[in-house]
Steps between C-alpha positions, in 0.01 A plus 500: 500500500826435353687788321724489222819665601719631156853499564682709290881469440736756431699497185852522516507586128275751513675853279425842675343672205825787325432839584444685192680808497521666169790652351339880508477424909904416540619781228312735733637315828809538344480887426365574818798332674726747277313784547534459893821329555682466153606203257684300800167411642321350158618186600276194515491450876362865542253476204369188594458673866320803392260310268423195776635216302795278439795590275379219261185728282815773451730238369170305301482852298841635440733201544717721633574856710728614222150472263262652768800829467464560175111470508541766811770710286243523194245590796701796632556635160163577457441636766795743476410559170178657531643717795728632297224595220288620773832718578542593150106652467454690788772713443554811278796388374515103438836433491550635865173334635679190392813562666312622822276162461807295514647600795178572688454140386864441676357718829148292575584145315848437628496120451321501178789731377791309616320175372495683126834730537728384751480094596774344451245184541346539203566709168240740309497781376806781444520875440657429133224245419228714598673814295536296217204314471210633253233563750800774632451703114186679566627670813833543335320678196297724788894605559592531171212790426532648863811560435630531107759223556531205264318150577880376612585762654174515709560132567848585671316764706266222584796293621663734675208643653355159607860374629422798788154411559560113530866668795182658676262264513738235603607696764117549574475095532735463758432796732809695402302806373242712617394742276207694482322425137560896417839500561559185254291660278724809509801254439340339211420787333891648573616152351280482180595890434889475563511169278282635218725815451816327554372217230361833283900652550642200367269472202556872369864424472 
């Protein structure tokens, strides 16, 4: 009996199938790789490493890095943002749950706060943005009827205030400070009372 024998040849045409990584998997490739080692290592070599697959599905979806950034910047922000209102509720007196948020922020998300406050990289957010913007008026208005001062002047105690807390936490990000969260509370309280009654001085002149 003779048997049929099917050769079959090999393509050299043949297209590996794309590996389909979505744009939800590298955004949280990307934040992972800032959370652990900060912004220098979202880079496309070391994304396409930790998610198995070549540079080209990073640069199919944002083009390029400088795109995938901002994506990750707007990705930080929320997440800092509902820490600090976290901060803000669980604390008798909001304004200094948000102050002690911030910098315990600075203490156990190092990276994430340089990448929003201090890279030189890439350019967010700032202390006179945040004090100015609207979302800033309903804890400035907590200030104005905890302490009988006018909506500016509570927004100058905000200011000055916040300039301290943004000192401490930076020196939280980088190692340079190791305070215990009661002592920094006992310095934010000394800072928000010595501004408010020098601010209240100048007013009853």
């Amino acid at each position: 009996m003779i048997h049929n024998i099917c050769y079959v040849k090999e393509r050299d045409d043949i297209v590996p199938p794309r590996i389909k990584v979505s744009k939800e998997s590298i955004i949280n490739s990307a934040f992972k790789l800032l959370r652990k080692q900060g912004i220098a290592k979202v880079n496309a070599r070391d994304l396409a490493r930790d998610l198995k697959c070549s540079v080209q599905p990073i640069f199919r979806t944002f083009e390029q890095m400088e795109n995938l950034k901002k994506e990750l910047y707007h990705y930080v922000e929320e997440v800092f943002d509902k820490y600090m209102e976290e901060g803000m509720k669980n604390h008798r007196i909001p304004f200094l749950g948000m102050g002690l948020a911030y910098i315990n922020f600075a203490k156990h998300e190092p990276n994430l706060f340089k990448f929003l406050f201090m890279s030189d990289e890439f350019k967010g957010r700032n202390i006179l943005q945040m004090v100015r913007d609207e979302s800033s008026n309903e804890i400035i208005g907590i200030i104005s009827s905890m302490t009988g001062l006018s909506f500016k002047e509570s927004q100058t105690l905000f200011l000055n205030v916040w300039l301290v807390t943004h000192g401490i936490g930076s020196l939280m990000a980088t190692n340079d400070c190791d305070f215990e969260e009661e002592q920094i509370e006992v310095i934010l309280m000394d800072v928000f009372t010595g501004f408010k009654l020098q601010i209240k001085s100048k007013g009853d002149k």
